[in-house]
LUMTORZA-380532 format. One line per 3 residues: their letters; for each residue x, y, z of N, C-alpha, C. Coordinates in pm, 1 decimal, always signed. Layout:
residues N
a = X,Y,Z,X,Y,Z,X,Y,Z  ...
END
This chain:
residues 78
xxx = +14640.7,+11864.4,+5820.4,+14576.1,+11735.6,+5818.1,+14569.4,+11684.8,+5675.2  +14692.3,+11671.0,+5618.9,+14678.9,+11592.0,+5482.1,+14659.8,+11463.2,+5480.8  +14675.0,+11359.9,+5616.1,+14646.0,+11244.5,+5558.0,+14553.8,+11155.9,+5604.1
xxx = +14486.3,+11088.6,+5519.6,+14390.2,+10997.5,+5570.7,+14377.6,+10939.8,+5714.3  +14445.1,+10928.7,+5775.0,+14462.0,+10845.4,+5884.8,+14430.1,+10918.0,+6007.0  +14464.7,+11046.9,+6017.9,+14457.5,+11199.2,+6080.8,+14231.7,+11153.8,+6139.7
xxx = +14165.1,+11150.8,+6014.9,+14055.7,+11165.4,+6020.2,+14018.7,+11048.0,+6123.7  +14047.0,+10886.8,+6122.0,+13988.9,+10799.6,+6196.9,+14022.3,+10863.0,+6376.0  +14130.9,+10874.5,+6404.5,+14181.0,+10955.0,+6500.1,+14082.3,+11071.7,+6566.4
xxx = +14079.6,+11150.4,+6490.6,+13941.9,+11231.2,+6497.8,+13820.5,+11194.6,+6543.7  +13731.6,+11068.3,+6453.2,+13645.1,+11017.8,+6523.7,+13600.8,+10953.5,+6666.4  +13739.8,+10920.0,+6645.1,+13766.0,+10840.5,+6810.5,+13780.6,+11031.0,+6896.2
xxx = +13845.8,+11062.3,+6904.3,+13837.7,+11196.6,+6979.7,+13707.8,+11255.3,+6989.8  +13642.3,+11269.3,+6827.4,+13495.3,+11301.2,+6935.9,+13391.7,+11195.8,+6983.3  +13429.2,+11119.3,+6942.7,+13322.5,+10970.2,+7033.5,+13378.4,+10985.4,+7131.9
xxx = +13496.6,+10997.6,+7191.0,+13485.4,+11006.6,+7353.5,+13436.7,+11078.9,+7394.2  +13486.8,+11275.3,+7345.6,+13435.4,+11346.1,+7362.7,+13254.8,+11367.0,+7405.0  +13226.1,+11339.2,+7286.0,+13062.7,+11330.5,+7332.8,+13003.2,+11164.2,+7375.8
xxx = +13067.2,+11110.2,+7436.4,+13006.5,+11012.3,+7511.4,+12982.5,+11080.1,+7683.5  +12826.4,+11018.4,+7679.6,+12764.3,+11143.3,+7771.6,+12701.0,+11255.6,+7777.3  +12725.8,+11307.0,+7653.9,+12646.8,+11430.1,+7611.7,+12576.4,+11377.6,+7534.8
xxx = +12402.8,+11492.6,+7593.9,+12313.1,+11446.7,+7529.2,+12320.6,+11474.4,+7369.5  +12294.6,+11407.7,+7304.6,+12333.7,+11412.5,+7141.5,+12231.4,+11501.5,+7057.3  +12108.1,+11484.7,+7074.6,+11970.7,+11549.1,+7064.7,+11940.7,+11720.9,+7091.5
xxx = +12054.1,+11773.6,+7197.4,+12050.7,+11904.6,+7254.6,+12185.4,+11952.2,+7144.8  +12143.3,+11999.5,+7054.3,+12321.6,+12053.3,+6960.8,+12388.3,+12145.1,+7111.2  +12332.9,+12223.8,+7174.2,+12382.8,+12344.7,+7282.3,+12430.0,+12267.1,+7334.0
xxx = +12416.9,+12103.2,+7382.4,+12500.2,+12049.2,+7457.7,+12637.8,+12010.9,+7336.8  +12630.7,+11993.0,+7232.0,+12737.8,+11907.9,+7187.9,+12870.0,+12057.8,+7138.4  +12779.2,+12209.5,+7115.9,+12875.3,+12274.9,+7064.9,+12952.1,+12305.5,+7221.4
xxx = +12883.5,+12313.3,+7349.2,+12956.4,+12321.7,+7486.1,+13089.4,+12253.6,+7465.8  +13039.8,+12144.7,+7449.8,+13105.4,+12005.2,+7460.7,+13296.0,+12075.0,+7346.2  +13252.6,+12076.5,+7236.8,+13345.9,+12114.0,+7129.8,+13409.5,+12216.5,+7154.2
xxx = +13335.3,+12327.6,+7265.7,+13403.4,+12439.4,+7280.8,+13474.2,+12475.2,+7397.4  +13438.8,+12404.1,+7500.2,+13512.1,+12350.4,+7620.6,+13646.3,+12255.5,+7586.1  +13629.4,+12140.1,+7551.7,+13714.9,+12056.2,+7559.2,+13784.0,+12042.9,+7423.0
xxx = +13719.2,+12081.8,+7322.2,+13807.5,+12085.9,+7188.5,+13875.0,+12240.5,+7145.7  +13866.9,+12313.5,+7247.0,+13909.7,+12465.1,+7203.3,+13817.1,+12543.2,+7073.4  +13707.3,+12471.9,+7017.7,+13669.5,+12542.0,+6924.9,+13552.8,+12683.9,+6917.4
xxx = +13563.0,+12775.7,+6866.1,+13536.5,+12902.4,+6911.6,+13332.5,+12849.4,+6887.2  +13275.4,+12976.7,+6976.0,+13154.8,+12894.7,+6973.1,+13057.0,+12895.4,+6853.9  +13112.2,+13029.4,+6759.9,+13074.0,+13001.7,+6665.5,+13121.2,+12936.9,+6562.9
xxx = +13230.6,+12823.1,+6565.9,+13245.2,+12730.0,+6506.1,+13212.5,+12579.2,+6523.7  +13196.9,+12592.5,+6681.7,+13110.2,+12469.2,+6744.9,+12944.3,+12448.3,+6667.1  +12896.5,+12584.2,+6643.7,+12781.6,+12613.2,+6604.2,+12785.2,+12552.4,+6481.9
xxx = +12833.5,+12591.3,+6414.4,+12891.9,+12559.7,+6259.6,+12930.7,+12407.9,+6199.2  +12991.8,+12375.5,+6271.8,+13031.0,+12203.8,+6286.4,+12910.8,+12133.3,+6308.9  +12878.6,+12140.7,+6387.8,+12712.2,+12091.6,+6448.0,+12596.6,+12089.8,+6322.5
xxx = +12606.8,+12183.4,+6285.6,+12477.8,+12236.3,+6173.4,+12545.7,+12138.8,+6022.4  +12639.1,+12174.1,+6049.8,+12692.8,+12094.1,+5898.9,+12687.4,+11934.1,+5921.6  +12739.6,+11856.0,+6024.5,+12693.2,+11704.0,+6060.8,+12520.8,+11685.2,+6079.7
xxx = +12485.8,+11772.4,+6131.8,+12354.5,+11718.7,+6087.4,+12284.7,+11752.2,+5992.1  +12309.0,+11860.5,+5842.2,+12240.0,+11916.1,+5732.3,+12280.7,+11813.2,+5636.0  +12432.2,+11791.0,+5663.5,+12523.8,+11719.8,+5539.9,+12535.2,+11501.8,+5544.4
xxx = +12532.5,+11509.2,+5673.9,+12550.2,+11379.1,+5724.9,+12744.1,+11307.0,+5648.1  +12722.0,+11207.1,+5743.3,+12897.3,+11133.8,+5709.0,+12909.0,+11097.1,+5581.4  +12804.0,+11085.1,+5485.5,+12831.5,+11053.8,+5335.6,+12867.1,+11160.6,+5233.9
xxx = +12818.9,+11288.3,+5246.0,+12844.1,+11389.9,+5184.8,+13002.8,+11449.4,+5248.0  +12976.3,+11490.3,+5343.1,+13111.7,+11535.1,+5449.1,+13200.6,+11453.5,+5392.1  +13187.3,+11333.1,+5359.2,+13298.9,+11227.9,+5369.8,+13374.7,+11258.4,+5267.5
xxx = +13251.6,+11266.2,+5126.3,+13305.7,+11323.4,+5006.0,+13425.4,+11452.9,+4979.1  +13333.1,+11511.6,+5062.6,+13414.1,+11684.0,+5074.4,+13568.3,+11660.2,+5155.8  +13536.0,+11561.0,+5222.1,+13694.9,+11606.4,+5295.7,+13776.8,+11499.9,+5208.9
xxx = +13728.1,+11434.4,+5127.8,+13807.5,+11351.2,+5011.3,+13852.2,+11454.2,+4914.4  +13780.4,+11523.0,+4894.6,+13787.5,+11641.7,+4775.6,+13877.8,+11733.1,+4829.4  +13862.2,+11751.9,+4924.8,+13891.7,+11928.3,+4979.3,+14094.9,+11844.3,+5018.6
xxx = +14102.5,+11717.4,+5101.5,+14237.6,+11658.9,+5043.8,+14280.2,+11634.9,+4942.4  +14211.7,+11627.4,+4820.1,+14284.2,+11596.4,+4695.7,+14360.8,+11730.0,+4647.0  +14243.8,+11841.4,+4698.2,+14293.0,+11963.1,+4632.2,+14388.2,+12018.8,+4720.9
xxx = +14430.9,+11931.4,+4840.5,+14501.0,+12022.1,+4930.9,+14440.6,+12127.6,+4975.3  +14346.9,+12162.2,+5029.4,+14268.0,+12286.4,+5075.6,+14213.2,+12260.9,+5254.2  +14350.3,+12295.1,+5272.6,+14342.1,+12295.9,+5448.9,+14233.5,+12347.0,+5530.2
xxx = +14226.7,+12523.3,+5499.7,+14167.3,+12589.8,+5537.8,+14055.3,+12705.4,+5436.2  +13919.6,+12666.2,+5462.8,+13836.5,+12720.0,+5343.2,+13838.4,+12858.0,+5328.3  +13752.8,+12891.0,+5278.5,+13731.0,+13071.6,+5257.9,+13651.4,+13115.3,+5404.7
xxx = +13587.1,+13030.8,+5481.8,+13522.1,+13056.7,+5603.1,+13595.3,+13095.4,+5751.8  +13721.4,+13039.5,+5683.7,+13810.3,+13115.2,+5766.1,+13781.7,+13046.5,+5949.9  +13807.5,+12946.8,+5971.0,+13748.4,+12861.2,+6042.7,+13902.3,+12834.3,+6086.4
END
């Protein structure tokens, strides 16, 4: 996922995704990510905790950063 465009795409995938799921219950939204997005549940867990600790302004930064440096995949091994 090097390029910008990759990410809007994304959003739209999980706005559908969680349209319908209660938003308020994280257990419903990592289901949600780990059912229909293949993601393991302790990374559903993980995703979840970071959108709501970090919010879309910080995140936003990091995945600006983490593309500049080219850094696909972190040390978390995700």
């Amino acid at each position: 996922m090097n390029a910008p465009e990759n990410v809007a795409n994304l959003v739209e995938e999980y706005r559908a995704l969680f349209e319908g799921v209660h938003r308020d219950a994280s257990d419903s939204l990592e289901s949600a990510l780990t059912r229909e997005a293949q993601w393991t549940p302790e990374a559903a867990v993980y995703l979840v905790q970071l959108a709501r600790a970090y919010g879309s302004f910080m995140l936003r930064n990091a995945l600006a950063i983490s593309l500049a440096l080219d850094i696909e995949d972190g040390r978390l091994g995700f």
